[in-house]
N, CA, C and O atoms as a DFTB+ gen file, in Angstrom:
464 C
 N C O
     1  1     -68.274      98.552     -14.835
     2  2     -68.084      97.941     -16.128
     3  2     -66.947      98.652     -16.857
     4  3     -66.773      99.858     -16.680
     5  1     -66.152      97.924     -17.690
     6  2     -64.786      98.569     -18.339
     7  2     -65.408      99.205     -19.366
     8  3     -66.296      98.786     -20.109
     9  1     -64.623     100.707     -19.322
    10  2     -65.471     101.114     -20.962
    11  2     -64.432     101.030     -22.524
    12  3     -64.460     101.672     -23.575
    13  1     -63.452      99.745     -21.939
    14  2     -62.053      99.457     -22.735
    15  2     -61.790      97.785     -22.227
    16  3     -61.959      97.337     -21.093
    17  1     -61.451      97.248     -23.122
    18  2     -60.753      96.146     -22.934
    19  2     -58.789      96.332     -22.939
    20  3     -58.097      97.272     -23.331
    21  1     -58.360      94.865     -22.268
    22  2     -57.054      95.129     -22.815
    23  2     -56.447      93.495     -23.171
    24  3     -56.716      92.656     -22.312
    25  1     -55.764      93.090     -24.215
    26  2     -55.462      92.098     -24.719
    27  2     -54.964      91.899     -23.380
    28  3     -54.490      92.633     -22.513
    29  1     -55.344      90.090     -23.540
    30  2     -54.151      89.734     -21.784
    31  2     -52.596      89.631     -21.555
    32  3     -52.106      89.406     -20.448
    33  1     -51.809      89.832     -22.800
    34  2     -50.342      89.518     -22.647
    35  2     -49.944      91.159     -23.104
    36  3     -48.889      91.076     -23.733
    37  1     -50.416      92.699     -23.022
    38  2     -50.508      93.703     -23.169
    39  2     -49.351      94.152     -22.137
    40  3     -49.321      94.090     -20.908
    41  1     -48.249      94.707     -23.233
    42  2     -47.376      95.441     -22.164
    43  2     -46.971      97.243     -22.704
    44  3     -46.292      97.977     -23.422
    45  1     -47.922      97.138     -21.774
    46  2     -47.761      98.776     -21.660
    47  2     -46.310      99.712     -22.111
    48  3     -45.259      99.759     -21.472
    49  1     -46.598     100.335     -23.260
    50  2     -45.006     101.865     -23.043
    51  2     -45.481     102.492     -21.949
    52  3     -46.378     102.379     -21.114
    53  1     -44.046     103.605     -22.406
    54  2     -43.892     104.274     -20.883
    55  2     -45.114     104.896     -21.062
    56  3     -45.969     105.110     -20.203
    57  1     -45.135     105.165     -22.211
    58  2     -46.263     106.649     -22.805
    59  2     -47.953     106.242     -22.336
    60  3     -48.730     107.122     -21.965
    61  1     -48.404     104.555     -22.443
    62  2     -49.562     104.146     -21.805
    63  2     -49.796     103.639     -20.612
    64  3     -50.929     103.197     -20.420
    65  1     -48.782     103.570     -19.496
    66  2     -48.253     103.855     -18.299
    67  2     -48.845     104.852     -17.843
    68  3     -49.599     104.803     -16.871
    69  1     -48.464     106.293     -18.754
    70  2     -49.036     107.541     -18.224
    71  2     -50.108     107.998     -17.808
    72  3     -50.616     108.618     -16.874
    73  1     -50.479     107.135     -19.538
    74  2     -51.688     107.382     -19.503
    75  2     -52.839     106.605     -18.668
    76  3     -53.976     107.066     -18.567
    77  1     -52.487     105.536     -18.155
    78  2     -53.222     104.480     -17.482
    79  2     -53.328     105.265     -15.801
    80  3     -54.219     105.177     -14.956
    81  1     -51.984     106.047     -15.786
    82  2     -51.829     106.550     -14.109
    83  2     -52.386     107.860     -14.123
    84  3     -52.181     108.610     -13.169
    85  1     -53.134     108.251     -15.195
    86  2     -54.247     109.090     -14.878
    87  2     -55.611     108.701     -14.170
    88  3     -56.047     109.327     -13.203
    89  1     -56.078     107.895     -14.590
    90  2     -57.269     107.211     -13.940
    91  2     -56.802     106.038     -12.766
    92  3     -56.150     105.033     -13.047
    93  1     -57.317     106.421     -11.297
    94  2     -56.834     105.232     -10.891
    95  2     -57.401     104.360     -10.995
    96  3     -56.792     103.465     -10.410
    97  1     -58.620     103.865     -11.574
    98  2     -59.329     102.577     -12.055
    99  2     -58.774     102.017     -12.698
   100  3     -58.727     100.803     -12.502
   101  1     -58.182     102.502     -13.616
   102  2     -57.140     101.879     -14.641
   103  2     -56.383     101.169     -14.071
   104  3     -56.346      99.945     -14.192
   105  1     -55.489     102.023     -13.186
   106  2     -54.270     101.155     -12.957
   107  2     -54.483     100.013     -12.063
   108  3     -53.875      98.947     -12.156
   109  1     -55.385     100.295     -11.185
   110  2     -56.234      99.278     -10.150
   111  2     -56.124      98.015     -10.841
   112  3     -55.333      97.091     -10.653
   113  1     -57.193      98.163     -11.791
   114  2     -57.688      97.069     -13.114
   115  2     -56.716      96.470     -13.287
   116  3     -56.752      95.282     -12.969
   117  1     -55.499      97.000     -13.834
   118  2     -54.630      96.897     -14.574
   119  2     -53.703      95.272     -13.800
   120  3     -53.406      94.138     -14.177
   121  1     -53.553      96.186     -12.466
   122  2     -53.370      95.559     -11.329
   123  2     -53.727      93.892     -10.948
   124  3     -53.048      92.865     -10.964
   125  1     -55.271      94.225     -10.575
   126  2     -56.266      93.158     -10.297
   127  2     -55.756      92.011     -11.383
   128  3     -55.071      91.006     -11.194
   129  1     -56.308      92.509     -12.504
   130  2     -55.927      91.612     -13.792
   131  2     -54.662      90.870     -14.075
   132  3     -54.591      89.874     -14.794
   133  1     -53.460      91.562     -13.318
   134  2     -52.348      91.179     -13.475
   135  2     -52.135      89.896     -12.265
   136  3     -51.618      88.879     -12.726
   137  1     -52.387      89.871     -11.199
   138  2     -52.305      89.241     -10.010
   139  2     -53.327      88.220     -10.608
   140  3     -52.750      87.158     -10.375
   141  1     -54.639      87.861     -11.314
   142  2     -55.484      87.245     -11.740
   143  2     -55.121      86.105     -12.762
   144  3     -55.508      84.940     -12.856
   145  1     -54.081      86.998     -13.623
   146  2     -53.683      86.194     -14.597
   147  2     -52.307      85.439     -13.944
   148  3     -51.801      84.564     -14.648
   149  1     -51.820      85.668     -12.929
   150  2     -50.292      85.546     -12.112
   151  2     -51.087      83.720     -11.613
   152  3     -50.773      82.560     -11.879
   153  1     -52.299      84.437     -10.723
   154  2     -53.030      83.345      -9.951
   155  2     -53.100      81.727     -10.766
   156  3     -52.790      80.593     -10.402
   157  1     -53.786      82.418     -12.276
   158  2     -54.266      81.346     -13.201
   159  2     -53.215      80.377     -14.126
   160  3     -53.265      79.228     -14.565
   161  1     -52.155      81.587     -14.175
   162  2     -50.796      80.782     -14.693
   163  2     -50.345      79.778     -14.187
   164  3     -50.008      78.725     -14.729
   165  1     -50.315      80.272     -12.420
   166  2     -49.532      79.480     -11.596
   167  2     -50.211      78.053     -11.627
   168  3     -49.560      77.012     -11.712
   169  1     -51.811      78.124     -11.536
   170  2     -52.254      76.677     -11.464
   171  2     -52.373      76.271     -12.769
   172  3     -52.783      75.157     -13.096
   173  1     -52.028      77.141     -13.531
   174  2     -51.793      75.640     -15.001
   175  2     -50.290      75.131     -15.074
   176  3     -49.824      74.153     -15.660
   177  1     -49.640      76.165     -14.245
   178  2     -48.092      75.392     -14.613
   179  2     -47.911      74.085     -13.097
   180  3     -46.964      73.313     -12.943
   181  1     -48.822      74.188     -12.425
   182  2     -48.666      73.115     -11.214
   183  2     -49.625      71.736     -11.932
   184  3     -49.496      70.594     -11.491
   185  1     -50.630      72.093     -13.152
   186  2     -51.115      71.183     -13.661
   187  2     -50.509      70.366     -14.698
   188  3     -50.596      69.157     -14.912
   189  1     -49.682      71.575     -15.480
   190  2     -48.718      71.027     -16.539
   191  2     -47.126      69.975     -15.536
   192  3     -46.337      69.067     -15.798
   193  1     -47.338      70.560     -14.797
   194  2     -46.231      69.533     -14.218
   195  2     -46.728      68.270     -13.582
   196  3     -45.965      67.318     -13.749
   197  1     -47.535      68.086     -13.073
   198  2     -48.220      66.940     -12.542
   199  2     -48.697      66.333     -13.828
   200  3     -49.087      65.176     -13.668
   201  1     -48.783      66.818     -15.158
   202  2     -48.839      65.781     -16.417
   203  2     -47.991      65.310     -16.896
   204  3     -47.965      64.277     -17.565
   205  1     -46.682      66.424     -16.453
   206  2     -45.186      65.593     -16.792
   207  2     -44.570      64.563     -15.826
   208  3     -43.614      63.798     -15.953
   209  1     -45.003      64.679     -15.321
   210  2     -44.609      63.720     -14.063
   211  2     -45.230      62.256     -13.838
   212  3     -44.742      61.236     -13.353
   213  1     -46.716      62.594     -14.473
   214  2     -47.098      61.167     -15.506
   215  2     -47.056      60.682     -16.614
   216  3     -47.742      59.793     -17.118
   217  1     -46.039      61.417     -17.100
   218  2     -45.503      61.157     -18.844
   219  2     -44.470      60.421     -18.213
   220  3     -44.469      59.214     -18.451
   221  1     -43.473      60.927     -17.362
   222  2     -42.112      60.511     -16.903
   223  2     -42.592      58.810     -16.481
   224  3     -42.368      57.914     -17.295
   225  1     -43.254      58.512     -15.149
   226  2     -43.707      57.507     -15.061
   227  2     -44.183      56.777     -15.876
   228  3     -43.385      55.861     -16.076
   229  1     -45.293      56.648     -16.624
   230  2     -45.389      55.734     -17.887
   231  2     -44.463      55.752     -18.908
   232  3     -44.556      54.938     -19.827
   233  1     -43.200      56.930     -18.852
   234  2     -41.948      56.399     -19.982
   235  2     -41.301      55.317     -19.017
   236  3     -40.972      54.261     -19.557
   237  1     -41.045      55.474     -17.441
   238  2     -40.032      54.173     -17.377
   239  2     -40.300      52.581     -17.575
   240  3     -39.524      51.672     -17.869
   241  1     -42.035      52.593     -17.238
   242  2     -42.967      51.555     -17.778
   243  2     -42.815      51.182     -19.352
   244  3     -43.083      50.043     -19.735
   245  1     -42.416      52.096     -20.162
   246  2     -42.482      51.889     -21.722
   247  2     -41.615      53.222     -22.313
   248  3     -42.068      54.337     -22.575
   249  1     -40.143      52.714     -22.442
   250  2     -39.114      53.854     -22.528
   251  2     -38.878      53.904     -23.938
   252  3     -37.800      54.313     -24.370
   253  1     -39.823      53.511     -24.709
   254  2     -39.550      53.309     -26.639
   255  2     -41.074      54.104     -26.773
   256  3     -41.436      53.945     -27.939
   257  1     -41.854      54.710     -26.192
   258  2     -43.100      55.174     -26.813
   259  2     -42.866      56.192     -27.284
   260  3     -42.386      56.927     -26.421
   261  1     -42.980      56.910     -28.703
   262  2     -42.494      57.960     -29.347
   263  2     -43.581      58.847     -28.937
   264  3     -43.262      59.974     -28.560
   265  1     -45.366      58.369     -28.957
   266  2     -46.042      59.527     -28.171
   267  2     -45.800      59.700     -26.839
   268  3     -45.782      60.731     -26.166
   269  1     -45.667      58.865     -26.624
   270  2     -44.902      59.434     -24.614
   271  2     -44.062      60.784     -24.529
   272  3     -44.136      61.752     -23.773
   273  1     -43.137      60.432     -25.724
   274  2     -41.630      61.343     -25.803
   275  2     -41.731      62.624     -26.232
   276  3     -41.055      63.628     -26.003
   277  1     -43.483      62.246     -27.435
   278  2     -44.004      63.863     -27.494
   279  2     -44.539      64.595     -27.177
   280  3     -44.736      65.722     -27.630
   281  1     -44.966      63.975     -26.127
   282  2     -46.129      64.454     -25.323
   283  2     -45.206      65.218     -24.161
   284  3     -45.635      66.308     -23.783
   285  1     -44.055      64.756     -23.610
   286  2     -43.197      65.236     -23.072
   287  2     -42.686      66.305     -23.436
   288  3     -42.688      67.308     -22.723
   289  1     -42.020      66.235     -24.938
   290  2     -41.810      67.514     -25.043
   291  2     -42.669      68.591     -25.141
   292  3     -42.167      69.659     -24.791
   293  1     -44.016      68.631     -25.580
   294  2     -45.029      69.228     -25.546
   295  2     -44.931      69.742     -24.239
   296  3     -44.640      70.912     -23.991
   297  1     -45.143      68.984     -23.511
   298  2     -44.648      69.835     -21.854
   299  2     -43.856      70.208     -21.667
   300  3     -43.954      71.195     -20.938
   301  1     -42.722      69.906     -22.010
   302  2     -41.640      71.364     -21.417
   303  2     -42.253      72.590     -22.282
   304  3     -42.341      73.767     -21.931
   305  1     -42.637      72.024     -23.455
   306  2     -42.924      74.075     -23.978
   307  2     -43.961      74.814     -23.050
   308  3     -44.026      75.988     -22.684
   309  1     -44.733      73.736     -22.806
   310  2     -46.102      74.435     -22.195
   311  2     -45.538      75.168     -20.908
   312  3     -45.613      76.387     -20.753
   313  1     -44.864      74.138     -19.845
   314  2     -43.612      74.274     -18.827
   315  2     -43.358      76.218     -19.188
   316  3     -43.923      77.261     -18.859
   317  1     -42.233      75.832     -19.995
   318  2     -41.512      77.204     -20.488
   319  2     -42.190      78.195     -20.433
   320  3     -42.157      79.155     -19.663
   321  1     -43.356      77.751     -21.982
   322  2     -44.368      79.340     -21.847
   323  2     -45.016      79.461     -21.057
   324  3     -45.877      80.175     -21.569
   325  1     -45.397      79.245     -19.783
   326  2     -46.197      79.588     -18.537
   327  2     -45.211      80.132     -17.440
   328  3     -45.398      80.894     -16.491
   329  1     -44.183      79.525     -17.866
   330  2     -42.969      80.288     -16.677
   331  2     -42.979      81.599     -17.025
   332  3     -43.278      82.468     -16.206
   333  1     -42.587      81.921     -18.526
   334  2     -42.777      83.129     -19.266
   335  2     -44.077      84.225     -18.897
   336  3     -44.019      85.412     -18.576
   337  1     -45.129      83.418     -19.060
   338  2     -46.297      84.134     -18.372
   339  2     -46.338      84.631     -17.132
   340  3     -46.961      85.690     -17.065
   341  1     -45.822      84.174     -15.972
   342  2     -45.910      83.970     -14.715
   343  2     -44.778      85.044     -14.435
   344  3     -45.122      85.818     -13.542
   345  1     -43.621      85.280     -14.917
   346  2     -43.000      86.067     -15.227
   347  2     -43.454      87.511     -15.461
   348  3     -43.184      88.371     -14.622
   349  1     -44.312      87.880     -16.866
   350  2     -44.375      88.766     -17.550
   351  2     -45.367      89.534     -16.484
   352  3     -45.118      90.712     -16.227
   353  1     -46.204      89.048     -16.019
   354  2     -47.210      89.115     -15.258
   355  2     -47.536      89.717     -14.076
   356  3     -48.302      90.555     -13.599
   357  1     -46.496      88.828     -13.738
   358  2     -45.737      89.468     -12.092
   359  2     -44.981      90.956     -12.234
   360  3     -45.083      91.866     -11.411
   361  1     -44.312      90.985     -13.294
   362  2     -43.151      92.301     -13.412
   363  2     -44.546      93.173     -13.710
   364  3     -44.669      94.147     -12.967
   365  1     -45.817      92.935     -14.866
   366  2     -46.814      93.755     -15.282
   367  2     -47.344      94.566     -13.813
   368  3     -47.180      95.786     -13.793
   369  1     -48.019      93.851     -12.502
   370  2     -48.410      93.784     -11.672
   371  2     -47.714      94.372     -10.649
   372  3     -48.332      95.064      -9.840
   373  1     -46.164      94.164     -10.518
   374  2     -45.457      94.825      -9.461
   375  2     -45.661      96.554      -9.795
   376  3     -45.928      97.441      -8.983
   377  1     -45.366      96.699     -11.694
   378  2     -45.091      97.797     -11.887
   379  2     -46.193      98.984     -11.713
   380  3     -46.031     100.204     -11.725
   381  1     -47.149      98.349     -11.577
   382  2     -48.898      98.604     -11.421
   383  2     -48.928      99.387     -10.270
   384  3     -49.083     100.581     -10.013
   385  1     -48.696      98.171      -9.544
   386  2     -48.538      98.458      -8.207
   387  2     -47.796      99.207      -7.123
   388  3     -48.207      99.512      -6.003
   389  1     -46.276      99.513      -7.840
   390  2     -45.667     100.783      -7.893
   391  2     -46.016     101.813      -8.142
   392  3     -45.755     102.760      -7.400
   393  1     -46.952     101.992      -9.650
   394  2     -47.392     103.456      -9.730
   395  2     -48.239     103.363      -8.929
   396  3     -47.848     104.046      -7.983
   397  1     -49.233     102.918      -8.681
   398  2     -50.405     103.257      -7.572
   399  2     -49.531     103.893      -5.984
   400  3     -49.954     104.697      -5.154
   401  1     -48.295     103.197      -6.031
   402  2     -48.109     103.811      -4.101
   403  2     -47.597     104.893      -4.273
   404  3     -47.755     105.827      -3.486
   405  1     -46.663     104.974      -5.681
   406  2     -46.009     106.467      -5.793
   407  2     -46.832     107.454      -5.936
   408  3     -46.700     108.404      -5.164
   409  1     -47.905     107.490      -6.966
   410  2     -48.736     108.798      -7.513
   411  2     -49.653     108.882      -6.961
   412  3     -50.198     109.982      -6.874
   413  1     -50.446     107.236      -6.088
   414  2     -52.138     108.048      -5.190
   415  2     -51.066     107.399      -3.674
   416  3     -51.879     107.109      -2.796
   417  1     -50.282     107.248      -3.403
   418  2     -49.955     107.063      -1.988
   419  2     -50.693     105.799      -1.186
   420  3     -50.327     105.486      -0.053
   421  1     -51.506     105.273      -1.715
   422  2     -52.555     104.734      -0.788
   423  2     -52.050     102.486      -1.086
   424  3     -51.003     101.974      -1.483
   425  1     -52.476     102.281      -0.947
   426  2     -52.143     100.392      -1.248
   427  2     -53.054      99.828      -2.457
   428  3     -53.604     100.564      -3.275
   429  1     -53.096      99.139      -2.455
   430  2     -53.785      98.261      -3.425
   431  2     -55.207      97.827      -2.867
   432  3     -55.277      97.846      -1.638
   433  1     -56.167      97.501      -3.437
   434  2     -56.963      96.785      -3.361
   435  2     -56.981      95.509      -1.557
   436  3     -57.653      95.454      -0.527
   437  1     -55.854      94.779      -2.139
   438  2     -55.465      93.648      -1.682
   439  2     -54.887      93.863      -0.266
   440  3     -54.993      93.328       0.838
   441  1     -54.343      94.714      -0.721
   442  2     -53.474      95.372       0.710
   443  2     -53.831      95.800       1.875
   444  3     -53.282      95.572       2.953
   445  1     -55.357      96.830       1.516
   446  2     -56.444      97.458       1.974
   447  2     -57.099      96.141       2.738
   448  3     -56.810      95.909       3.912
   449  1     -57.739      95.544       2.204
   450  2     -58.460      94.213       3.096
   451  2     -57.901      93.819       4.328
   452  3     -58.355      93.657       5.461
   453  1     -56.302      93.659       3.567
   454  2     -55.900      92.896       5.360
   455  2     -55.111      93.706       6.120
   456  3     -54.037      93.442       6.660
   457  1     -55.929      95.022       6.109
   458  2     -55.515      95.885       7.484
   459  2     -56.412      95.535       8.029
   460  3     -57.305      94.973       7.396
   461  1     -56.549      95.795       9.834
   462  2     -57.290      95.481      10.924
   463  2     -58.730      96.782      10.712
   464  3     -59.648      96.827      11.532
């Protein structure tokens, strides 16, 4: 059980970096959570596009619908800010995952499983 939470869009200074690569649960967590939220992004931005892609189709059916057109743009933001997420996420997670090989030497979680 965590005896700390951490907001989900939380980007660590160098200074709570440090402090996170004291405990390796932490950074593990830190880790897990990051690849979790990477996972969950990715399938809302494959969902947000398969809604734009039926906005697009019912605009060529009806190319004057002003909610069509906003609903569209509504999706590119959603689009955008999930790219952003998917982004932030991944760099959160790589960097995780860097301190873990540099300071305990050993792999990840993930890594560990699919050795023989």
């Amino acid at each position: 059980m965590a005896d700390h939470y951490w907001k989900s869009m939380w980007d660590p200074s160098d200074a709570e970096w440090s402090s996170l690569a004291q405990r390796r649960k932490d950074l593990q967590r830190m880790y897990d959570n990051s690849q979790v939220a990477l996972v969950d992004n990715s399938n809302r931005l494959e969902y947000y596009i398969g809604l734009q892609d039926d906005v697009e189709e019912q605009l060529q059916v009806c190319p004057t619908s002003t909610v069509l057109h906003l609903e569209q743009e509504t999706l590119r933001r959603k689009i955008t800010a999930t790219e952003k997420k998917i982004d932030f996420y991944r760099k959160r997670g790589d960097r995780a995952r860097k301190i873990l090989q540099d300071r305990y030497g050993s792999p990840t979680n993930n890594e560990r499983s699919e050795e023989p």
